[in-house]
N, C-alpha and C positions, 0 to 999 in steps of 0.2 A: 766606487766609493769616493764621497767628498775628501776634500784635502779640509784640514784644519785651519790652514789659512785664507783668509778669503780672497776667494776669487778677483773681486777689485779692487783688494784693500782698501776698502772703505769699512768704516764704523758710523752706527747711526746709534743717534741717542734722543728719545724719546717720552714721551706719555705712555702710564700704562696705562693708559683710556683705552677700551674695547672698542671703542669705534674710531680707532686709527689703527691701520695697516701699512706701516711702511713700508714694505716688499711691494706693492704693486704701486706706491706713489713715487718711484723711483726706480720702475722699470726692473726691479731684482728679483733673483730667483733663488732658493735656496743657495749656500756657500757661498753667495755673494760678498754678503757682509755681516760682521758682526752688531746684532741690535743689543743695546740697554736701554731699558726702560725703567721708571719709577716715577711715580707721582709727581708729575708740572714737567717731567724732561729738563730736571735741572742737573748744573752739571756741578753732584757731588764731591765728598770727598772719595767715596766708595767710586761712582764714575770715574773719577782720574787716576784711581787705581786699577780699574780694570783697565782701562784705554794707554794705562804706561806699559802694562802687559801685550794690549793687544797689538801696539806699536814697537815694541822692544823682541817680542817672540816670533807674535805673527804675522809681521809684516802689512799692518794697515797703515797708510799713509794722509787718506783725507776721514775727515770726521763732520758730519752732518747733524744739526742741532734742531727736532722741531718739537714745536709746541703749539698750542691749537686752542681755537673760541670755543668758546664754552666750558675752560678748564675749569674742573673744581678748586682750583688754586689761588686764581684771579678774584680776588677781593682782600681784605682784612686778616693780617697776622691773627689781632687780638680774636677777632671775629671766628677765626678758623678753629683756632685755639681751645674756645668756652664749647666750640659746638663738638669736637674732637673730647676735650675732658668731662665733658655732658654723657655722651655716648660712654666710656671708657672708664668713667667713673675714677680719671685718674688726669694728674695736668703732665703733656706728651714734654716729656724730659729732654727736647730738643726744640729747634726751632722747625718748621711744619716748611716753611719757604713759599708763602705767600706774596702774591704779585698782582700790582693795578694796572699795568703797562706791560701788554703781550708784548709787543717789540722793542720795548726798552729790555723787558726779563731776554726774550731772544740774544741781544745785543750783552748783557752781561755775562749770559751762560759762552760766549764766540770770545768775551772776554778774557774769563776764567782758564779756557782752552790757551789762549795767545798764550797768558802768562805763564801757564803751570810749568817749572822748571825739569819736571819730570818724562815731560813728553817732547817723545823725538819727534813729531811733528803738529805743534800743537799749534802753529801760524795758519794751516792748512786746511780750515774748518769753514761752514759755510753753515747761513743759519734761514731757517723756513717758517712761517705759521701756517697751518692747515687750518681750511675756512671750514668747519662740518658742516656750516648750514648750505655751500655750493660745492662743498667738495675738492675747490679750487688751492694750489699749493702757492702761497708769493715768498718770495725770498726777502730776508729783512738785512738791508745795508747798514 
């Protein structure tokens, strides 16, 4: 039986895009690590909630940021917005978290981590964009 903490204390935080699998772009297997995902792999409020638990209980210590081309995310707040309240027949009572600059958003989400006064190890974080059209993973400085 898995233990509840992961194996290499890592947490990954991600896209819930179906065509990204973190467990094999980073060599894991199950128990390894704890994955969150949500739409663009940005790092919420709900994120730094979970990840103060996962570091304060379960003993993760690095945290993994990716996010990827072709996100549905990557373009216009406004833009996002009218086609979201189009569909939904309603205007989405928060902000969606729309982004022009995958590596600038990467670099902000590694940010948000440094700062969050809540996590015990939130300097520890390393950030990727996954190419879908090569497959290929680069690390964004």
């Amino acid at each position: 039986m898995l233990a509840a903490e992961p194996a290499r204390s890592l947490a990954v935080v991600t896209c819930m895009d179906c065509r990204i699998d973190p467990m094999p772009l980073f060599g894991l297997e199950l128990g390894d690590a704890h994955v969150i995902r949500n739409a663009g792999g940005l790092v919420t409020d709900d994120v730094l909630r979970s990840l103060a638990l996962s570091q304060a209980l379960l003993g993760t210590r690095e945290v993994i940021v990716v996010q990827h081309t072709g996100c549905g995310l990557l373009g216009d707040e406004h833009e996002l917005r009218a086609r979201v309240s189009e569909a939904a027949g309603a205007e989405p009572p928060r902000p969606l978290g729309a982004f022009s600059d995958l590596d600038a958003s990467v670099r902000r989400q590694l940010e948000r981590l440094r700062s969050a006064p809540e996590l015990v190890h939130g300097g520890a974080a390393r950030g990727y964009v996954y190419e879908l059209e090569t497959g290929e993973l680069r690390q964004v400085r």
